[in-house]
ZAMARGU-4260 file (C-alpha; in steps of 0.2 Angstrom, whole numbers, plus 5000, padded with zeros to 4 digits):
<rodrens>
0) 5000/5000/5000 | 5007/5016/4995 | 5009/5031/5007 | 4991/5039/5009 | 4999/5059/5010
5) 5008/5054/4993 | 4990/5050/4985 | 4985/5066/4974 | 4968/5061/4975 | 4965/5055/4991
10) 4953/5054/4999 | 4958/5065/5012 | 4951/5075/5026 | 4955/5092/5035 | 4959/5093/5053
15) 4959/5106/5065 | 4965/5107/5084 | 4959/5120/5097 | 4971/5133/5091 | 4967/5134/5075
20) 4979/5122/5067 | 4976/5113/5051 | 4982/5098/5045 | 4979/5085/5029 | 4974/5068/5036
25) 4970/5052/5025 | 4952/5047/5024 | 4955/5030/5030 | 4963/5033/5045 | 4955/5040/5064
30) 4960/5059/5069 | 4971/5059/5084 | 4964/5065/5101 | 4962/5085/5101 | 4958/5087/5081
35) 4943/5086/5074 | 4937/5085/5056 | 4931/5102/5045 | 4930/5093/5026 | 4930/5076/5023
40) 4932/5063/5010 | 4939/5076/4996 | 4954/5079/4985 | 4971/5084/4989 | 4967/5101/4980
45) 4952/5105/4986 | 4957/5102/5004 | 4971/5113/5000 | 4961/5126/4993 | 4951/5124/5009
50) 4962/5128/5019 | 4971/5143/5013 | 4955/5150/5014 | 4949/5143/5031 | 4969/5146/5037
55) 4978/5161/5031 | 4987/5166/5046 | 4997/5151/5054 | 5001/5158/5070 | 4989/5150/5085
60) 4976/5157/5093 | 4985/5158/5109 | 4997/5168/5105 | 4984/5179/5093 | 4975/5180/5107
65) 4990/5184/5120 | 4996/5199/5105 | 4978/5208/5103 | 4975/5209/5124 | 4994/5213/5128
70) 4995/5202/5138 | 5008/5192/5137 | 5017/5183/5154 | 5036/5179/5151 | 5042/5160/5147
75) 5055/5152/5137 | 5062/5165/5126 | 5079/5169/5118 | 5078/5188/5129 | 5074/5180/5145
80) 5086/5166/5143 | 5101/5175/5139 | 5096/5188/5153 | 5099/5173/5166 | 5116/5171/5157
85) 5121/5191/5159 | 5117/5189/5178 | 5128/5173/5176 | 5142/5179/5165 | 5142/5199/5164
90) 5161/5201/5164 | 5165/5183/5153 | 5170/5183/5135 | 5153/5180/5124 | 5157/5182/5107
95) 5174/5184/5098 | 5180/5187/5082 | 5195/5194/5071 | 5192/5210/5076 | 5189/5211/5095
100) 5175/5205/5107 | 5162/5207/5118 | 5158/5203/5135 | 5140/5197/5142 | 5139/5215/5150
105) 5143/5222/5132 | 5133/5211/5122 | 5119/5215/5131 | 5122/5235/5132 | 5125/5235/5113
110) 5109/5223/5109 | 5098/5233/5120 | 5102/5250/5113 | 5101/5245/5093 | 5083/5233/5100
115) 5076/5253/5107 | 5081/5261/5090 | 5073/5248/5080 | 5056/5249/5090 | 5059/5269/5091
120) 5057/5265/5072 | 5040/5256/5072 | 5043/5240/5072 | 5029/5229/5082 | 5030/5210/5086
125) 5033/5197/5073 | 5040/5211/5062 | 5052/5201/5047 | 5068/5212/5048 | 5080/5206/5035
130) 5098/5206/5039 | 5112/5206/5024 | 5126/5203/5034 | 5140/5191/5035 | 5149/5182/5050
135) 5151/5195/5062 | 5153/5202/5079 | 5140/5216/5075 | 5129/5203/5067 | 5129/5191/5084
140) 5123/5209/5090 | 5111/5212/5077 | 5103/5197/5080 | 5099/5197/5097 | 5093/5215/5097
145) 5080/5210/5084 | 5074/5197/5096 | 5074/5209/5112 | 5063/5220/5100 | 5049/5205/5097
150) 5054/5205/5079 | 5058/5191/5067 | 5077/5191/5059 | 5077/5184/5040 | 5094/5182/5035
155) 5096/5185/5016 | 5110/5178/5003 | 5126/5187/5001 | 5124/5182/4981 | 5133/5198/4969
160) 5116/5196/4959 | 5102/5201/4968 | 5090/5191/4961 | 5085/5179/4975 | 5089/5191/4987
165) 5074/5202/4978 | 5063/5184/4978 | 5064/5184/4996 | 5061/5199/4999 | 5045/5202/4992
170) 5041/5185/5001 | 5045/5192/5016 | 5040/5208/5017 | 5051/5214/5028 | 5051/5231/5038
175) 5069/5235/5039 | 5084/5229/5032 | 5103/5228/5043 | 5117/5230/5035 | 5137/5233/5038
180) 5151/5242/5030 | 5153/5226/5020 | 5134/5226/5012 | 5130/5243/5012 | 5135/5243/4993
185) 5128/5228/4990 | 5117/5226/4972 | 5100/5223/4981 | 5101/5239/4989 | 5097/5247/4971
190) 5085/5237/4967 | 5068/5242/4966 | 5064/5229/4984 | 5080/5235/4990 | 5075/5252/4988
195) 5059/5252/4997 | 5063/5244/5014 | 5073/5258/5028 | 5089/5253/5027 | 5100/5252/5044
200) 5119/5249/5046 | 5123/5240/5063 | 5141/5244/5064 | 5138/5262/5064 | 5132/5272/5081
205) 5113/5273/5084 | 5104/5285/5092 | 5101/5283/5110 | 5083/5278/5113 | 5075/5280/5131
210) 5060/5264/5135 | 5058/5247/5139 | 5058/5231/5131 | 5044/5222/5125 | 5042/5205/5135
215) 5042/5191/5121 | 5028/5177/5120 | 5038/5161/5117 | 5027/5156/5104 | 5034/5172/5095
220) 5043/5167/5078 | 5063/5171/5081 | 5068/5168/5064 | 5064/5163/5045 | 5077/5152/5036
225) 5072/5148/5019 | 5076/5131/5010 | 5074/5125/4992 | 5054/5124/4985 | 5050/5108/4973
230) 5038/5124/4966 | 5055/5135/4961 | 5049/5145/4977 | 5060/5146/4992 | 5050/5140/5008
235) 5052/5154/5023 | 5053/5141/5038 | 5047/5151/5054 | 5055/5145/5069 | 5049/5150/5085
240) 5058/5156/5100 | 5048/5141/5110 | 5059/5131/5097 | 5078/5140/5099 | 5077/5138/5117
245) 5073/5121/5117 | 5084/5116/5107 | 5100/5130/5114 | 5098/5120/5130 | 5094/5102/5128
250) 5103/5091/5139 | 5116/5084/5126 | 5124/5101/5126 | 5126/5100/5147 | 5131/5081/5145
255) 5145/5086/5132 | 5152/5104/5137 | 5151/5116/5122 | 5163/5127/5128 | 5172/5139/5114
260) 5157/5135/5098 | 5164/5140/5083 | 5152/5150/5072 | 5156/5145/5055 | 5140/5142/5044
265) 5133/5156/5033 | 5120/5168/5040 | 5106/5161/5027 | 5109/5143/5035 | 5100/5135/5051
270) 5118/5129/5056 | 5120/5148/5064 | 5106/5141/5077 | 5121/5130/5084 | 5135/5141/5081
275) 5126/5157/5091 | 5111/5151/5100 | 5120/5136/5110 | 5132/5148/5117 | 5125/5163/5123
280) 5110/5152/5131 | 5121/5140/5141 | 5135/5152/5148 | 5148/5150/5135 | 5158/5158/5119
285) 5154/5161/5102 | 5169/5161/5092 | 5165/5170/5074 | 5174/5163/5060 | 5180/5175/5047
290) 5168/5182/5032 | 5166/5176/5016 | 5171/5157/5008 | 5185/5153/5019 | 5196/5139/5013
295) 5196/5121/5022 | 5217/5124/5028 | 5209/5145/5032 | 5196/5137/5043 | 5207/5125/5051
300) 5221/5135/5056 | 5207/5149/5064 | 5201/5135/5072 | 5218/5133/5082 | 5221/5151/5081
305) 5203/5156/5089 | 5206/5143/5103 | 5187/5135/5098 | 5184/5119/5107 | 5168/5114/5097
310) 5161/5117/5080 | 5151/5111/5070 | 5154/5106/5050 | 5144/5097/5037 | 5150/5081/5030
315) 5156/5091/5015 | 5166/5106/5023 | 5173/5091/5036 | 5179/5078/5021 | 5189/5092/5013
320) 5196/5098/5032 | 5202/5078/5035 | 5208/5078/5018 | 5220/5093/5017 | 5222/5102/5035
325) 5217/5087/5047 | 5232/5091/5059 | 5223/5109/5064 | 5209/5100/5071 | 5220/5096/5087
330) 5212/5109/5097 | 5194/5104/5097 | 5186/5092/5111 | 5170/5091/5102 | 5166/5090/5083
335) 5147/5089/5076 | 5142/5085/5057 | 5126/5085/5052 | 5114/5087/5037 | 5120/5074/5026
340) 5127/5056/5025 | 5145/5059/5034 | 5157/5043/5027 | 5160/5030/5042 | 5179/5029/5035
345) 5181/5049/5036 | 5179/5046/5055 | 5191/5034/5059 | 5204/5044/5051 | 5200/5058/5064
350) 5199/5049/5078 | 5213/5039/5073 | 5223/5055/5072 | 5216/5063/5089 | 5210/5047/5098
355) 5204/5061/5113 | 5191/5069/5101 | 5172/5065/5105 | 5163/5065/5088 | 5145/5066/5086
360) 5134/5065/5070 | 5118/5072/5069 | 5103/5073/5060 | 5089/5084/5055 | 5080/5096/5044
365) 5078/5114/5046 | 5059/5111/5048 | 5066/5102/5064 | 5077/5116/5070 | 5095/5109/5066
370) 5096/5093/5075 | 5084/5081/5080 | 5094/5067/5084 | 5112/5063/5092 | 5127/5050/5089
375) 5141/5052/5101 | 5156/5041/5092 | 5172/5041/5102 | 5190/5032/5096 | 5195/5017/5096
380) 5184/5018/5080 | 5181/5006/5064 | 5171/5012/5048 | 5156/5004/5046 | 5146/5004/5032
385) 5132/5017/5039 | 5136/5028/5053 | 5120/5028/5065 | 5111/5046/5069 | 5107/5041/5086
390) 5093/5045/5098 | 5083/5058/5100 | 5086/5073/5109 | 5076/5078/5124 | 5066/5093/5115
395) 5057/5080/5101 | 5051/5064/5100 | 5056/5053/5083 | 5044/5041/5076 | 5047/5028/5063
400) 5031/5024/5054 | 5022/5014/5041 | 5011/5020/5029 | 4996/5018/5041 | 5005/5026/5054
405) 5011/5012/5064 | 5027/5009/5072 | 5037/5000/5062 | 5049/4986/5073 | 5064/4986/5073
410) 5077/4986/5058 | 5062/4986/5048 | 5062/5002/5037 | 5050/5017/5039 | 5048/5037/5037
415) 5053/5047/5051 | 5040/5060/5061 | 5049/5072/5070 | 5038/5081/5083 | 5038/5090/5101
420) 5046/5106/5104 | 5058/5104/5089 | 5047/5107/5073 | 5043/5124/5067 | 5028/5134/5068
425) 5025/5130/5049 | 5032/5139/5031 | 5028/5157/5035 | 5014/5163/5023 | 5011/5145/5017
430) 4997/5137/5026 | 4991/5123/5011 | 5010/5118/5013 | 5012/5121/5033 | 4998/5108/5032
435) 5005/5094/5021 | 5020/5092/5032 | 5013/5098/5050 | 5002/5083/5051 | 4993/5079/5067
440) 5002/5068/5079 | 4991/5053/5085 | 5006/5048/5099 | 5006/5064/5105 | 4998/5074/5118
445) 4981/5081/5111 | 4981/5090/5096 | 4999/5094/5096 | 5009/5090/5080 | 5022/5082/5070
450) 5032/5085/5054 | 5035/5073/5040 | 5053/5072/5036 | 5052/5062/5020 | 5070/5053/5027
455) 5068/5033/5028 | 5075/5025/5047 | 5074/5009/5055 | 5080/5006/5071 | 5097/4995/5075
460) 5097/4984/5091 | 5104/4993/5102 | 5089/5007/5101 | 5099/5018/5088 | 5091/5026/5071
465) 5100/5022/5056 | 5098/5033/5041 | 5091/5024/5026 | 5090/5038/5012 | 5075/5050/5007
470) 5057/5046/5001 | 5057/5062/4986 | 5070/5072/4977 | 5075/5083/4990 | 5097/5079/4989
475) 5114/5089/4998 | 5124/5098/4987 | 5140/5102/4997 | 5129/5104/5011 | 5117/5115/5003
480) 5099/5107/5003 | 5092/5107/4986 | 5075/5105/4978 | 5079/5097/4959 | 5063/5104/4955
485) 5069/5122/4958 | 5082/5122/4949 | 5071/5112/4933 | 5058/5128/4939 | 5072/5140/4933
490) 5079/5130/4922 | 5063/5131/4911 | 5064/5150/4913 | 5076/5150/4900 | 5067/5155/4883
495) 5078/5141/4872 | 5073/5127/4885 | 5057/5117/4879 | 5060/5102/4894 | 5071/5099/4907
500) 5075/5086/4919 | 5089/5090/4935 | 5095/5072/4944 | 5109/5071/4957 | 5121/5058/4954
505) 5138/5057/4964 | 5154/5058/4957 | 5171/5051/4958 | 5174/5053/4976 | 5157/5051/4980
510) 5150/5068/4982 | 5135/5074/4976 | 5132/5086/4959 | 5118/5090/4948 | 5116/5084/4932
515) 5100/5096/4918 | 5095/5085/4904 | 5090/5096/4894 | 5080/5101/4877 | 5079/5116/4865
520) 5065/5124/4856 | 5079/5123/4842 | 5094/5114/4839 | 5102/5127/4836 | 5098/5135/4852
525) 5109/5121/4860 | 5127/5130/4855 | 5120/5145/4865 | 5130/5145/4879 | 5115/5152/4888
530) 5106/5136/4885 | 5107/5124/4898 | 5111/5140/4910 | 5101/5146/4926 | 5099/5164/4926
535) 5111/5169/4938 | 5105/5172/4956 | 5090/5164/4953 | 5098/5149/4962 | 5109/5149/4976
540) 5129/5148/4971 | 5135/5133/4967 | 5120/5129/4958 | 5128/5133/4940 | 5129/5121/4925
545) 5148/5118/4919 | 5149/5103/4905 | 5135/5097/4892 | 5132/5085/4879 | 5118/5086/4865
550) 5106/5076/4852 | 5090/5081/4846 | 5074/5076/4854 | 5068/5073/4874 | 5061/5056/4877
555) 5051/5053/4889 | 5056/5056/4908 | 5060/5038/4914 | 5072/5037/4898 | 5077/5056/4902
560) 5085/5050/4920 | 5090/5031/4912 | 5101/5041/4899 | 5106/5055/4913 | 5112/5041/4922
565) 5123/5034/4909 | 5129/5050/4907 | 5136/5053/4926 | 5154/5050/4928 | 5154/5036/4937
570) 5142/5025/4926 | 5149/5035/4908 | 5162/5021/4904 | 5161/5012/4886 | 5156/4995/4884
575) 5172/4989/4887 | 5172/4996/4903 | 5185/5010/4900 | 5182/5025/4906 | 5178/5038/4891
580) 5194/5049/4885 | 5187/5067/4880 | 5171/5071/4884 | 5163/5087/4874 | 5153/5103/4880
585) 5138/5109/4873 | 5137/5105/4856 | 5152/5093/4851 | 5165/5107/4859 | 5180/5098/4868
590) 5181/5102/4886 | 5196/5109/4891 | 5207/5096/4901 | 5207/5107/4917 | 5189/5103/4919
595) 5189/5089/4913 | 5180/5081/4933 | 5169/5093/4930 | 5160/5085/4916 | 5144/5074/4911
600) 5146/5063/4894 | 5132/5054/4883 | 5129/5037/4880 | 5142/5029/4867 | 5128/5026/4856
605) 5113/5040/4857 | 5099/5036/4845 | 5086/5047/4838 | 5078/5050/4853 | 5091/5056/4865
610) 5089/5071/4872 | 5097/5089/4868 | 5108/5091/4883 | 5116/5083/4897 | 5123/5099/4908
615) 5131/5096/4925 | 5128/5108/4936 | 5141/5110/4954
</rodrens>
């Protein structure tokens, strides 16, 4: 039986809980305590239509509720907890970086004066403030005085075109938009977006504003991240500060001491959650790595430098460290990875090298708030062939579930449901989607929630999740999370493309790329080098085609991906099993030999049906 929610025509019922919540539910199965039915027995697109309707503001009616009355009693938010730390802390080292530091006592002068001058500027709760900033001291500061100001901080892409940065911002609407001496240049500042939100640079004095702080409901949204849409939308995931705290204090950061927490993931990624928020909230020292793509021996060597005792570095930032600077990882206790499959054989060279290193690998989505679950591995250490992601961690609960929501047993196989404290509020502005994904939880207390992952698990005998792979498209390009369908939706933008196809086979030594199959309106168009090309800034860096190969027509899909296949250089080898000896770009060209592992290459023999274009995108 397949997955009910993967059923387009259901039939499928909408639920609703007491604080206004929707969800999608399957017609065949019972709604959990706390929810009750509105529209039963219909289509996925008419309860969808239903419920953007019924549903256009995702917030709950508590906290509605708690914002209209004013009043609003003081609980579990990012203010209040790093308050506590002040009392704590007020003369210890908060935040450092290249170019000085901060104290508790400064940080929380500096936030509180820039939090006054951003309400003294109209700002009222859950206002989205977009910060275009890079690592930096003044953005740890920035961030936090957004918070004490009840607003909402939406980091945006330090991308030279300002095309997605103008995406986002007329998603988000915001009311202000940060900056530094770095960004106050920056392209999206000119653009007609750009040009209509008040502009504000942090690293510049600002008036002194007299007044007190708002108290922030915990059910207040702290930040938006946004993530690749299968629709060639980005999805603005709205995380609560109910969330952060949960998850800044969870009991694994107390059983394993955090210490120094190097700060080293770009602003626009959730992995800034770890590097600032675990800190500040549990007494100890955010270390800010320098701006800007910093090489694998750069970060390293800062990492010694800064005296940073944990960090936290995706499987693809950490293979390249272990690979060509793995002697300047000496001075970390702790090191996490996270977000992707981290190789079992990368491990045991580390802990080979520094047998004192306690290494743990995590997993989660941003919907999930960073990391859900925890796999502490210590040396001595041999490579398996999986490396499990653990348990859960005390702010969320993990279920493994069959297609009729049932526990699966163990080492059987099923998709995981995160839910608890660790799950966002929803995507921000998107309550059919919040829906398809924020499903009701029937193990739960009463109409609490639970996100779909779309990841497979089982559970291993000793209790521990294992990572299986994922039930749609979604892949990890060097670490970035990436919707094939959103880079096929821009793709298709292009006025000489009639079809495309993006897949995301893995190279050489094993790491992911994307690979466009594509077709022109003319064969012609395909010795366009602007054929086969995303519109820059429409997708995050990295996203960029780099090789091609071309025919005439496009078959049908499942051929599309059999032929796109053959075409990855791991499978591309002739029938003799040697591996092919020039491969050509775009129409027949010869691919110059210095990129030559940067290529895709057709089938040996392409009939009269092969598609246009095979372009590999890195």
């Amino acid at each position: 039986m397949p997955n009910p929610f993967a059923d387009e025509a259901g039939p499928f019922d909408v639920l609703v809980n007491l604080e206004g919540q929707h969800s999608l539910w399957p017609s065949t199965l019972p709604a959990p305590a706390g929810w009750e039915r509105t529209l039963r027995e219909s289509d996925r697109a008419t309860c969808l239509t239903h419920i953007r309707t019924a549903w256009p503001d995702i917030r709950p009616q508590s906290l509605v509720s708690a914002l209209a009355e004013g009043v609003i009693a003081s609980g579990e938010s990012v203010p209040e907890m790093f308050a506590a730390q002040v009392a704590l802390h007020r003369d210890d080292t908060a935040v450092v970086g290249e170019h000085g530091h901060l104290t508790y006592g400064e940080l929380d002068q500096r936030s509180e004066r820039l939090a006054l001058a951003l309400l003294a500027r109209g700002l009222g709760p859950e206002a989205r403030v977009a910060v275009l900033m890079d690592r930096s001291v003044d953005l740890v500061v920035a961030l936090l005085a957004i918070l004490r100001a009840g607003a909402v901080y939406v980091p945006l892409p330090l991308d030279v075109n300002p095309h997605r940065g103008k995406t986002l911002v007329a998603q988000v609407r915001p009311s202000m938009l940060l900056v530094d001496e770095q960004t106050a240049l920056h392209p999206l500042l000119s653009t007609p977006e750009g040009t209509e939100v008040p502009v504000l640079r942090v690293d510049q004095p600002v008036d002194t504003v007299s007044g007190a702080l708002p108290v922030i409901h915990p059910e207040q949204l702290a930040y938006i991240t946004h993530t690749s849409g299968s629709t060639g939308t980005p999805k603005g995931v709205a995380i609560t500060h109910r969330t952060v705290t949960a998850f800044a204090t969870d009991q694994c950061w107390r059983e394993i001491n955090q210490g120094a927490v190097l700060f080293s993931s770009p602003p626009i990624f959730d992995g800034t959650t770890y590097g600032i928020w675990v800190p500040l909230l549990g007494g100890g020292r955010v270390v800010v790595a320098p701006p800007g793509n910093v090489s694998p021996s750069d970060m390293a060597e800062y990492i010694k430098r800064s005296g940073a005792t944990s960090a936290l570095l995706i499987p693809y930032r950490l293979n390249s460290v272990v690979d060509h600077a793995l002697d300047f990882l000496g001075g970390l206790e702790l090191l996490w990875t996270g977000g992707d499959v981290v190789a079992g054989t990368t491990i045991e060279r580390l802990l080979n090298r520094f047998p004192d290193l306690r290494f743990a690998n995590g997993w989660g989505l941003t919907e999930t708030t960073v990391i859900s679950t925890w796999h502490l591995i210590t040396a001595p250490y041999q490579a398996e062939s999986s490396v499990p992601v653990g348990r859960a961690m005390n702010q969320c609960q993990v279920y493994v579930l069959d297609d009729d929501l049932r526990p699966v047993p163990p080492g059987a196989t099923g998709e995981a449901y995160v839910a608890g404290t660790g799950p966002a509020r929803g995507y921000d502005g998107r309550p059919d989607l919040t829906a398809e994904r924020f499903l009701a939880d029937p193990y739960g207390s009463p109409g609490s929630r639970m996100y779909r992952t779309g990841d497979y698990m089982r559970t291993l005998d000793n209790g521990v999740l294992d990572f299986v792979g994922r039930a749609d498209r979604m892949v990890k390009v060097r670490g970035n999370r990436v919707e094939p369908e959103e880079v096929e939706a821009n793709l298709a933008r292009n006025p000489l493309i009639r079809q495309v196809t993006v897949l995301a086979p893995h190279d050489e030594q094993g790491q992911r790329y994307l690979l466009a199959f594509v077709e022109p309106v003319a064969a012609a168009d395909c010795r366009s080098r602007t054929c086969g090309r995303p519109q820059r800034g429409r997708c995050q860096s990295g996203w960029f085609p780099r090789g091609s190969c071309s025919g005439t027509r496009f078959p049908s899909r499942p051929r599309a991906r059999w032929i796109a296949r053959r075409c990855s250089p791991r499978s591309a080898e002739d029938a003799d099993g040697k591996a092919p000896s020039q491969p050509t770009s775009g129409c027949g060209r010869r691919t110059h030999p210095a990129r030559q592992r940067h290529r895709a290459r057709c089938p040996p023999e392409r009939s009269s049906t092969a598609s246009s274009s095979v372009t590999r995108c890195t």
